[in-house]
N, C-alpha and C positions, 0 to 999 in steps of 0.2 A: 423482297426484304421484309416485307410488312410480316409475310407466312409466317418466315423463320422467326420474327421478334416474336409469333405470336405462341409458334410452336417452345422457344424459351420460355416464354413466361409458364407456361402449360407443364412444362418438363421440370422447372423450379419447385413451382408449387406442388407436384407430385413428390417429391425429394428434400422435401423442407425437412431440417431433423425440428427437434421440439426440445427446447434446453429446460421443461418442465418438469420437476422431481416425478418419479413413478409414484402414481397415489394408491396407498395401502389403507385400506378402511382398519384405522385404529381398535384396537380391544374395547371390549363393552367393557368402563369404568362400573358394572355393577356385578353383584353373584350371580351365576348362572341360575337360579333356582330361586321362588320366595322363601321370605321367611317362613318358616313354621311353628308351631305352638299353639296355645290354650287361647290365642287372639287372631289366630288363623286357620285359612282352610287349607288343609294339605294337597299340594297341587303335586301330577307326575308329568314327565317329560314328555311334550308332543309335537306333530307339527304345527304349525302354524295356520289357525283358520282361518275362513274369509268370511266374516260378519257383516252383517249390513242392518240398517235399524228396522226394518221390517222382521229379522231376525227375534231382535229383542223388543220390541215394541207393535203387539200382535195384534192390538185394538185399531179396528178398521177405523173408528174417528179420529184415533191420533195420530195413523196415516195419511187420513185426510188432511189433517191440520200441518204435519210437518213439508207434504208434498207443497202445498198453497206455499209456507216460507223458504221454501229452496227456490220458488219460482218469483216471490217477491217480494223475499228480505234487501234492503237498500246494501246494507255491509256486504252481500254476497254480490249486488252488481257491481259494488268497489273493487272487491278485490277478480272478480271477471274485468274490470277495465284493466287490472294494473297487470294479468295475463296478458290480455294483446297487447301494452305499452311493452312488458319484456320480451314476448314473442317479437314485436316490430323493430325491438333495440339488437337481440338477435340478427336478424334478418339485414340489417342495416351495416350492422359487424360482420355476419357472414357476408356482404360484398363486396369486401376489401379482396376476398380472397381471386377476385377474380378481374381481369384488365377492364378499366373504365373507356370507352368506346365513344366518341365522339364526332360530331359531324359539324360540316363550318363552310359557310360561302360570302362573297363577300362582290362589291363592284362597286369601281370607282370611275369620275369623270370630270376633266377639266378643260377648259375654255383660255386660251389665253389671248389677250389683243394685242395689236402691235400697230404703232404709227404709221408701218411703211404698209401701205397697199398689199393686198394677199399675203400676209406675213403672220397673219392669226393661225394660232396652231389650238388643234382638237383631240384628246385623248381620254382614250376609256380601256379600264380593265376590267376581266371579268375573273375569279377562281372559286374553284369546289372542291372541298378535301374531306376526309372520313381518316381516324387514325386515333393512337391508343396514350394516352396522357396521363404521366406520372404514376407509373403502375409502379409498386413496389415486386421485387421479384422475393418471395419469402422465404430464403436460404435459411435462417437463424430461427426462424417457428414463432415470429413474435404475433405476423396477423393470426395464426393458425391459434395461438393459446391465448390471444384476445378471443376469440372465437370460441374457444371449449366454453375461457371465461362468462363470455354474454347466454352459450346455451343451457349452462348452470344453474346460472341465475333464474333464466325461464324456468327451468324445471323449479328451483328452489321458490318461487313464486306459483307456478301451478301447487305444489306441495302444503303453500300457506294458504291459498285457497280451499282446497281440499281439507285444510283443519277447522279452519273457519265453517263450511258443512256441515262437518262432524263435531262442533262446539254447538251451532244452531242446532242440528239435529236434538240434542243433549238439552238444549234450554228449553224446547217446546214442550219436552217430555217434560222437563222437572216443572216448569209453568203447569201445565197439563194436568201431573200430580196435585200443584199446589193447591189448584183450584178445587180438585177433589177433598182433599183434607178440610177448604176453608168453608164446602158445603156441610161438611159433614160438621165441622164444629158450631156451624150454623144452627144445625137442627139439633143440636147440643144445649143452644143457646135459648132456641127456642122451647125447647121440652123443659129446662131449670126454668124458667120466666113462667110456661103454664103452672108448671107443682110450685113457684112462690105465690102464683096469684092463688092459687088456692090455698095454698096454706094462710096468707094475707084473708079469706074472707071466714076460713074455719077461727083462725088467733082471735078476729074481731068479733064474731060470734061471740065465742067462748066470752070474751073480756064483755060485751054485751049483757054477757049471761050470768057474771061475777063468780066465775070460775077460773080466770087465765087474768096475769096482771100487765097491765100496759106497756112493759119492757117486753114481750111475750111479740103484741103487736109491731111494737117499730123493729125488734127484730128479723118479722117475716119481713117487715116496710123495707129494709136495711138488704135486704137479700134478691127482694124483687127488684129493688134499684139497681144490683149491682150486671142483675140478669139482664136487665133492661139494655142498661149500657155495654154490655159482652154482646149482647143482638147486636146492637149499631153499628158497635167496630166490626162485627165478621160481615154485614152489609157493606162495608164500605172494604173491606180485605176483599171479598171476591169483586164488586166492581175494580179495584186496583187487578186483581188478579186477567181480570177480559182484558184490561188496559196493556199488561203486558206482554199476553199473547198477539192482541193485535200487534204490538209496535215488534213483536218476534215477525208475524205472520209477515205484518206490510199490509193487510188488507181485514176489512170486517169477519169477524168470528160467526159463523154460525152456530146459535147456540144448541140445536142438537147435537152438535158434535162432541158439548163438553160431556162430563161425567157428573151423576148425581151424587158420589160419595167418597171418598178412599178407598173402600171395600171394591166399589165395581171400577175403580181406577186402576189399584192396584193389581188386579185380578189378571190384568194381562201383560203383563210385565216381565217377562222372562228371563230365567237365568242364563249367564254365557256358559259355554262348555265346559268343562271341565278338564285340565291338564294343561295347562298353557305353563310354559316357562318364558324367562326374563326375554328369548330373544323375539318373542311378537314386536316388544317395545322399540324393535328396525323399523315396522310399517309405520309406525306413530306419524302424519302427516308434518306437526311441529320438527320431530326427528330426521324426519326425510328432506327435510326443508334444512335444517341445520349441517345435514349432510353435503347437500349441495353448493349451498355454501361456502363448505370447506373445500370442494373440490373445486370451485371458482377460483378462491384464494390460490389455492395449490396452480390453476394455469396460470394466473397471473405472476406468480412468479417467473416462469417461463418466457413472459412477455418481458418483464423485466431484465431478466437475462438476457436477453435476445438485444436489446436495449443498446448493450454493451460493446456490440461489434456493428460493423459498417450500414448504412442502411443504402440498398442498390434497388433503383430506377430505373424503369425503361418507360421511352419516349418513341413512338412512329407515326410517322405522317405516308398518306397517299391521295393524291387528287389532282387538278387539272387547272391551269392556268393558261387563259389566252388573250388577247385584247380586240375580240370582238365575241359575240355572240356566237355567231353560224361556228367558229374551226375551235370551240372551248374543248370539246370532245373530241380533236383529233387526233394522230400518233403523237404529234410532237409536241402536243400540250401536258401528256401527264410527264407530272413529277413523285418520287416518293426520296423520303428521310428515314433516318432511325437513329438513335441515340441510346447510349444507358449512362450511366454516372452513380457514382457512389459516393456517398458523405460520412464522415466519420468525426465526432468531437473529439480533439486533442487532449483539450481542456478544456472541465465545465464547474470544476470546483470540487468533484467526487459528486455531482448529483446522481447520475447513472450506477455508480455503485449504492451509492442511498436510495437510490429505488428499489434494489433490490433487499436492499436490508431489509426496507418498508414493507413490500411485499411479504418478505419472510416473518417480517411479526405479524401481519394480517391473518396470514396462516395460522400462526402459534393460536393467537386468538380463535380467528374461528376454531381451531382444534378444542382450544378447552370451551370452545357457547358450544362444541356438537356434546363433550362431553358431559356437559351440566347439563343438556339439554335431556340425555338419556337419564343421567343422574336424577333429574329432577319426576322425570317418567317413573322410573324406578319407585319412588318415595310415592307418586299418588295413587299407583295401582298398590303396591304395600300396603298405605292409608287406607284405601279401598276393600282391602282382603279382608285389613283386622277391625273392620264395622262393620264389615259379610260373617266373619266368623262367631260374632255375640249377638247380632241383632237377633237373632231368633231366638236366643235366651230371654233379650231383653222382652222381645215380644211376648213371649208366652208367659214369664212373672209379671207385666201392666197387665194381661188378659186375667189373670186371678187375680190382680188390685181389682181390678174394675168390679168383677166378680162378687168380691167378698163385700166389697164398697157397696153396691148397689143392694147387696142381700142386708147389708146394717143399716143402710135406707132404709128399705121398709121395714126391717123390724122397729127402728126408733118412732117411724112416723106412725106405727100401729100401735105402738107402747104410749107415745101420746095420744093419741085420739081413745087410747082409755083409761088415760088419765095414770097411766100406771109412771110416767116419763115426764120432765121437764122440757119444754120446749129447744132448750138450747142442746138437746141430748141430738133430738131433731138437726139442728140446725148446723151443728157438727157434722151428722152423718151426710145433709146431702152438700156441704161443702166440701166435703173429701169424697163422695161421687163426684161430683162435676169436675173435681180434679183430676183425678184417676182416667175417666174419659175422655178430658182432655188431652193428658198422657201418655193414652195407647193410641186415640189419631194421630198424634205426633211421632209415635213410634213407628204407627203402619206407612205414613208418608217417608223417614229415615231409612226404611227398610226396600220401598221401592226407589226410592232415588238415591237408593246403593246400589241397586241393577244399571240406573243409570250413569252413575259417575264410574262404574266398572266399565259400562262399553264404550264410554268417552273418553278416558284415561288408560285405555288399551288398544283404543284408534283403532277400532273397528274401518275399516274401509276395503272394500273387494277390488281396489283402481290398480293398486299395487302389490307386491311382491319383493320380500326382504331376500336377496341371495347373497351368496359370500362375496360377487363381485362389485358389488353396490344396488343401492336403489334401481329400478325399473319401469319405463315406464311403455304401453302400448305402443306400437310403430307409431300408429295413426298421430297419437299426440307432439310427434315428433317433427318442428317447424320446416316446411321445405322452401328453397329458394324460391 
């Protein structure tokens, strides 16, 4: 009796239809192609690469530094727990699918007295059973599309991990950068602060000498103050700067690993390939995640549906009952049972059909967060494109500001020291160098953390693979009972 419930239930669950809509991955809500123009780079059709940051970020120290924060960044072992939680909620859903197995024994004994002489009586039993409780038999597909449901989710949670990576990966680089630029406007800081203290001891001279008037002095005074206090702040911007790579890293920074400048920061910074069209923006981790999502929703409807009609049970018992110890195990102690039963709500007030409703908007929804989500991808690699496609203009017009600035520095400050110039002719030119330098560090830091917000907004990651028939992910990652 037992085989045969058990070969039922086996033969159900083989056979279960699935009342879950066929899921068709929706049209990419954006243009096949980027934009083009005078604010972009013109991209051609290709396939699809496999990037990874060592790709783009070639400087062995900032490989070092990114490897240390994969390995212990606190938000990346968050979202590593909240994997095993959806793998173990998986695992836990996929056991429904299969009969719950149970074992049970049990022995009882009573004493009774009685007034009359030898009239006490003594009894004891003893039984053992093994046998299968409350097995749903899944004709209608509702555990089966709980189940697609929970495995979804896991993936749509490895997915958000995986972006969370690839966002760290991204902030160490642009920290990384930062720090570069804030040494470099450091010694920015410091080189205007030596040429006002000299200019500060030539003005005083001169005024010493009754050659240069007092306004002369407090304006070099007025300029080296101001140098003074631009040092402090860029000392205290790059200790901020180590502050945040640590709290990226998780752990002390070594400082040879950082970089002494923007120049030698930026130097190794690589371009992404060339030719990607819009559909890369499938691997996008957020994307993959939004997709999953949707396909969760999509079995859950399924589940819902299924909801709807009878829900059938099987129940069997086998095991041995005797009332003594030595004959529990003999022919004519086993017994076995089986049951099934089905339950079906008449009436429940239309919840079961509201669940399904429910389900179906959950869907609608996740449909437009997977669409916004591509949509929203769309717009920052776009963003992305058209600050790749001027920054090199920009670049190269701060590089003749700087230029020119620095060449009317020292002409003014030579036209003063003979007397041919007024001090503030001076004091003009090297306040519009210091600006200008300051300008192109900023430009050359924009320019490499547009390589970076290109590989991070185009989800660089080799884990995956976009096909027509959805997201992908390796067997191996794939939860087993």
């Amino acid at each position: 009796m037992i085989r045969r419930a058990l070969l039922l239930a086996a033969g159900a669950s083989l056979t279960a239809c699935s009342m879950a809509p066929k899921y068709v991955r929706p049209a990419m809500p954006v243009p096949a192609s980027w934009p083009v123009g005078d604010a972009y780079l013109r991209q051609s059709e290709a396939a699809l690469p496999s990037v990874t940051y060592r790709d783009i970020f070639r400087d062995a120290r900032l490989q070092r530094i990114i490897d240390q924060a994969l390995a212990n960044n606190r938000d990346l072992r968050i979202a590593t727990a909240n994997i095993a939680a959806a793998r173990a909620q998986y695992r836990i859903q996929r056991g429904e699918l299969f009969p719950a197995i149970g074992a049970s024994g049990s022995y009882s004994y009573s004493h009774t007295n009685s007034p009359a002489p030898g009239a006490a009586a003594t009894t004891d039993s003893l039984s053992a059973g093994v046998g299968i409780t409350g097995f749903e038999i899944d004709l209608f597909g509702r555990v089966r599309s709980l189940t697609s449901a929970a495995l979804d989710r896991y993936f749509a949670q490895e997915a958000t991990a995986r972006a969370a990576r690839l966002t760290l990966a991204g902030d160490v680089a642009g920290a990384w950068l930062s720090y570069g630029a804030d040494r470099s406007l450091l010694a920015i800081a410091e080189e205007t602060a030596a040429n006002a203290r000299r200019s500060v001891s030539l003005t005083d001279a001169r005024l010493k000498g009754g050659v240069a008037p007092r306004t002369d002095l407090r304006q070099a005074e007025q300029v080296l103050a101001g140098a003074e206090a631009d040092l402090a702040a860029q000392k205290t911007a790059l200790a901020q700067d180590i502050n945040a790579l640590q709290l990226l890293v998780g752990a002390p920074i070594d400082p040879a690993l950082l970089p002494a400048s923007i120049d030698e920061a930026a130097a190794h910074i690589a371009d992404l390939p060339a030719g990607l069209d819009s559909a890369i923006l499938l691997r996008r981790p957020d994307v993959v995640s939004a997709e999953y999502g949707l396909r969760a929703a999509n079995a859950q409807i399924g589940a819902a549906r299924a909801a709807l009609f009878p829900k059938i049970t099987l129940t069997g018992v086998l095991g041995f009952a005797s009332g003594a110890l030595s004959s529990l195990f003999e022919g004519g102690s086993f017994n076995y049972s089986g049951s099934a039963g089905a339950a079906y709500s008449i009436f429940n007030g239309g919840a079961a059909r509201a669940g399904v409703e429910q389900s179906e908007a959950q869907r609608d929804a996740a449909l437009a967060g997977y669409e916004k989500a591509i949509q929203t991808a769309f717009r920052e690699v776009a963003d992305a494109l058209a600050r790749r496609g001027t920054i090199a203009d920009e670049l190269a017009a701060n590089q003749r500001n700087t230029d020119a600035a620095l060449d009317n520095y020292q002409l003014a400050d030579a036209r003063y020291r003979g007397e041919i110039d007024t001090f503030l002719a001076t004091l003009v030119a090297q306040r519009s160098l210091y600006t200008a330098q300051r300008g192109l560090v900023q430009t050359k830091l924009t320019r490499a953390t547009n390589l970076v917000t290109l590989y991070r907004t185009l989800g660089g990651d080799s884990l995956i693979e976009a096909r027509a028939d959805g997201p992908q992910l390796p067997a191996q990652q794939i939860p087993q009972q």
